[in-house]
N, C-alpha and C positions, 0 to 999 in steps of 0.2 A: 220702653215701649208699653203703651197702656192698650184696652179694650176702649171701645165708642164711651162705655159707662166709667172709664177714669180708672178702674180697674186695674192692676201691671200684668204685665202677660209675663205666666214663668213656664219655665219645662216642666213640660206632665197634666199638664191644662190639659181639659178633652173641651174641645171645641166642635159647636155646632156649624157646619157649612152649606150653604144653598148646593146643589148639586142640577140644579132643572127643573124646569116643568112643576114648578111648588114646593118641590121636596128639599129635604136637608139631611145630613150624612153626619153623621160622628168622628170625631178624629180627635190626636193627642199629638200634643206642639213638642217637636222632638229636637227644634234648632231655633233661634232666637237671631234675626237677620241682623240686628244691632250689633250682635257680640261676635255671632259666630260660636256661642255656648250650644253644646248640644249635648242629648243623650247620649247611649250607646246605639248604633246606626250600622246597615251594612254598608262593607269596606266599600263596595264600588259607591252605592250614592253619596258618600261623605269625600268620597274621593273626587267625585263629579261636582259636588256644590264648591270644596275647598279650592281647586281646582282652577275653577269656571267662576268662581266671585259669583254666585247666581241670584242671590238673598238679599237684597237692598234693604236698607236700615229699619225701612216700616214692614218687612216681611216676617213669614216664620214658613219652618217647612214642619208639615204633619205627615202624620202615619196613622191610616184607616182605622177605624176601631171595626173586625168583620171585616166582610168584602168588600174590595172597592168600586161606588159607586158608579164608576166612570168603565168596568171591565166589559172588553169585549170579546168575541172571537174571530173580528173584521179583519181578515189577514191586508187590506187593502190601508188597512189605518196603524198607524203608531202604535205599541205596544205601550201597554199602562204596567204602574208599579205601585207598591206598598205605600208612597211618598206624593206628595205631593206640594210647592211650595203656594202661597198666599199674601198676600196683602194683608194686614189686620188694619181692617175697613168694618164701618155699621152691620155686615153681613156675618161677621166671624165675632160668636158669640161664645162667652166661655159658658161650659155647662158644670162643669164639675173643678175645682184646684186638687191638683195633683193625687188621683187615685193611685192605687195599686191594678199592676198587670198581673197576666201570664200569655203566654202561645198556646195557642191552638194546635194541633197536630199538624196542620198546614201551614205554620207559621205566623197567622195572621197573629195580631193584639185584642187582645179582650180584656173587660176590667173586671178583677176576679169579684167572687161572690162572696 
């Protein structure tokens, strides 16, 4: 699976994604919808995508770099997560090949300094 610019897309990519209204949100490719290769993930979402076949061949699923974009506190709306899967289409741009992380005290992923 490549990026728009011919590029391969591997785990640990931090890709840029449109999120809305202009903006773009950070995030790192934690599953590879060809292979089904992935990072280390928590039990229930890896449980939910192996599961469920969810990732079609031109997909990847990512995990927020920070908070995520999409977080609300709409108890009327679907609860968001750490995760989110994608299409790798001309919008999902790699920014960086395979940084280093850490957790935040909340959990979240940040790419250390």
């Amino acid at each position: 699976m490549n990026y728009s610019d011919g590029t391969r897309v591997m785990l640990g990519d931090l890709v840029s994604l449109p999120v809305g209204a202009g903006k773009s949100a950070t995030a790192r490719v934690v599953m590879l919808g060809d292979t089904y290769e992935h990072l280390p993930l928590e039990d229930a979402f890896l449980s939910f995508v192996l599961r469920d076949k969810i990732l079609r061949p031109t997909a990847v699923a990512v995990e927020w770099i920070g908070s995520n974009p999409f977080a609300h506190d709409d108890p009327s709306l679907a609860p968001v997560g750490g995760y989110m899967t994608t299409d790798v289409d001309a919008d999902v741009c790699r920014v960086t090949p395979n940084p280093s992380f850490e957790r935040t005290p909340d959990g979240a992923a940040q790419v250390k300094r």
